[in-house]
C-alpha positions in Angstrom: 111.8 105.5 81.0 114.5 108.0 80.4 117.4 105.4 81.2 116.0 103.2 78.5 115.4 106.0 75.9 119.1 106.7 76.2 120.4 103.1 76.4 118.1 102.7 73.1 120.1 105.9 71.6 123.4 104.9 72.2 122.7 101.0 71.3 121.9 102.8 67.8 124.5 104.8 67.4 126.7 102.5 67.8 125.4 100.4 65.5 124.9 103.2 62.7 128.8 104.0 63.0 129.9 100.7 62.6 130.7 99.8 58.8 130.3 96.6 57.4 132.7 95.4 54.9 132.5 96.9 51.0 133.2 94.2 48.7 134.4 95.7 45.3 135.8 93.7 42.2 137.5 95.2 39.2 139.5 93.6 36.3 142.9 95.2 35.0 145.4 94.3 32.3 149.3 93.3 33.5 150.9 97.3 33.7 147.6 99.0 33.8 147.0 101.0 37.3 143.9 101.8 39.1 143.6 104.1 42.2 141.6 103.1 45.5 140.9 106.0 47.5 139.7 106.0 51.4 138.9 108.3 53.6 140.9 109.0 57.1 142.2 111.4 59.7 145.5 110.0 60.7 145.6 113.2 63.8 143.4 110.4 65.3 146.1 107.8 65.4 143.8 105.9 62.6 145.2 104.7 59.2 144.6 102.5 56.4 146.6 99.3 56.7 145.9 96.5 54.0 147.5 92.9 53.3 147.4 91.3 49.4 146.2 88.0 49.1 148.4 86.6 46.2 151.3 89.4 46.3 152.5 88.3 43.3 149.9 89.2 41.7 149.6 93.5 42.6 151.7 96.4 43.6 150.8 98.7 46.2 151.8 102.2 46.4 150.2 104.1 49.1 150.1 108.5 49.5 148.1 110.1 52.1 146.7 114.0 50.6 145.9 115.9 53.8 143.3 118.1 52.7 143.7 120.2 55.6 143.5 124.2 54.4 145.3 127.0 56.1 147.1 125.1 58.3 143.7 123.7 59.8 144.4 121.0 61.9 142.2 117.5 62.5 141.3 117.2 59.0 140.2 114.6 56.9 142.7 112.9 54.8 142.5 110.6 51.7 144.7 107.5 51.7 145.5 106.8 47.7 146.5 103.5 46.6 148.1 102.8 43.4 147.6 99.6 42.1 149.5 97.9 39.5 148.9 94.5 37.5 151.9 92.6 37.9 151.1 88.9 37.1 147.8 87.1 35.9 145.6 86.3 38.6 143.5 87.0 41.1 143.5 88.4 44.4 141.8 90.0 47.0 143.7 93.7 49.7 141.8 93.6 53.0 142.1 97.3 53.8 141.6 98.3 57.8 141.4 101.5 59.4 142.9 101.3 63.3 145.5 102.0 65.2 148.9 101.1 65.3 149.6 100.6 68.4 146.2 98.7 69.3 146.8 95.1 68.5 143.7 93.7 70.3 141.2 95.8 69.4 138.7 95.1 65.8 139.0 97.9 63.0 136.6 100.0 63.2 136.0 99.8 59.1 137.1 97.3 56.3 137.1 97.7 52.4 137.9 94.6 50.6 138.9 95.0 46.6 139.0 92.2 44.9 141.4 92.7 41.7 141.6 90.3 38.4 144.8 91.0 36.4 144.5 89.6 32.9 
């Protein structure tokens, strides 16, 4: 009973940490720029990566604030994005949140923004 009480637990755990996707939409005008902000802890070896759809389309600019506070270490971070309207259109930035170095391995969370440019 106890083995199965546990395999129950950690079959739900699992699940509850895994993220499904976010789908987000927003509209700017060409020159206007919006911020997308993710959570992170890059001591973990995770970051946000992302790839643009229709890179003609947006500019990325990435900054990572460590909010760490007296020199507090395994902090959380926030990964900004700066986007820019460059050309009319549409496009959708797949964001993922792994490591580097694992090439194999499935993100362990997503966030897809969808961006109109007018």
């Amino acid at each position: 009973m106890k083995t199965i009480l546990a395999i129950a637990l950690i079959i739900i755990a699992t699940w509850s940490c895994q993220q499904k996707p976010k789908l987000m939409g927003t509209t700017i005008k060409v020159g206007e720029i919006i911020t997308h902000e993710l959570e992170g802890n890059p001591t973990t070896g995770y970051s946000w990566q992302y790839k643009v759809e229709n890179p003609e389309i947006v500019k990325i600019t990435e900054e990572i604030v460590n909010e760490n506070k007296d020199g507090m270490v395994g902090t959380p971070s926030k990964f900004k994005y700066k986007i820019e309207g460059v050309k009319a259109g549409s496009t959708q930035i797949l964001f993922t949140y792994q490591r580097s170095w694992e090439k194999d391995v499935a993100s362990i969370q997503t966030d897809t923004l969808t961006v109109n440019v007018e």
